[in-house]
N, C-alpha and C positions, 0 to 999 in steps of 0.2 A: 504494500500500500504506500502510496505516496505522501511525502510526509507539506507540508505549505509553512513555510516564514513570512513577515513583511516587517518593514521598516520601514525608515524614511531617514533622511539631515534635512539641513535646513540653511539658507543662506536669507539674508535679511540685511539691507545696505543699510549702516549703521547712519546715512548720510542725506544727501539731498539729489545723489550722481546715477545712482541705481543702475544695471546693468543695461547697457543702452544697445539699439539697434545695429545688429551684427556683431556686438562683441557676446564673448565665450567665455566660461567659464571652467575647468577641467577638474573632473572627478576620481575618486579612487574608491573601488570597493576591495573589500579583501576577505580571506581567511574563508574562500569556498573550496570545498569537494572539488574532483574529476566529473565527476556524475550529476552535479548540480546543475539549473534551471534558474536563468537570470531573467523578471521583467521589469523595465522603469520607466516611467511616468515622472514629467518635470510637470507642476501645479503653480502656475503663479500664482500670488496674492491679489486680489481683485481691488483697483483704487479709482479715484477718480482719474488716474492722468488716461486713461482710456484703454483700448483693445493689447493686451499685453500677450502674446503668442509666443510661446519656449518652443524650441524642437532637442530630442536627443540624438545626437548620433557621435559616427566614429567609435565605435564600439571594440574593445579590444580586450580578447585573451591572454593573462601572461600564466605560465608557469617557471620557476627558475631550478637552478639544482639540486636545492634542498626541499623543493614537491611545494613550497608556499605558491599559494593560485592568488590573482588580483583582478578585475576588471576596471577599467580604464572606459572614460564614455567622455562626452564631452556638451554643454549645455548652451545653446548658442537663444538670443532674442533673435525671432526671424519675425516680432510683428513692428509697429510703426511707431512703438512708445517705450520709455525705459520700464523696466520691469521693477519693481521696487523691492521684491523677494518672492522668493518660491521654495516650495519644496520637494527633492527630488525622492518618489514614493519608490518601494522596491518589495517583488516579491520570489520569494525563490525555494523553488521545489526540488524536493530530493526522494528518490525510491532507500 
């Protein structure tokens, strides 16, 4: 039987600058299985400055010598307004 986790982080611009149109962001997740099942979902925070659109990609596998695994993703604004924080949702299945 398949076993389900989920999580999340959270970024939140401490500032006035928020992450603005076409800049990125880059993520680490770590400490997964061979056998594991990764999905993520970037959630902007909903504000007045208007239509705030996250995409996730660039998606990557690592494993190194000593069998530690990491995923690497990356979190880019592809809409028309700074993003002022989101959070990036994760769920991951294992048999």
């Amino acid at each position: 039987m398949a076993n389900l986790s989920v999580g999340y982080g959270t970024w939140v611009d401490p500032g006035e600058t928020g992450l603005q149109p076409g800049h990125s962001h880059n993520w680490v997740l770590s400490g997964l299985a061979y056998t594991q099942v990764v999905a993520l979902t970037a959630g902007p925070l909903s504000s007045s400055v208007g239509e705030q659109i996250l995409q996730i990609s660039n998606i990557r596998a690592e494993a190194d010598s000593s069998g530690h695994r990491r995923n690497y993703f990356t979190v880019t604004n592809v809409g028309p307004v700074r993003a002022i924080g989101y959070a990036v949702c994760f769920s991951i299945m294992s048999s």
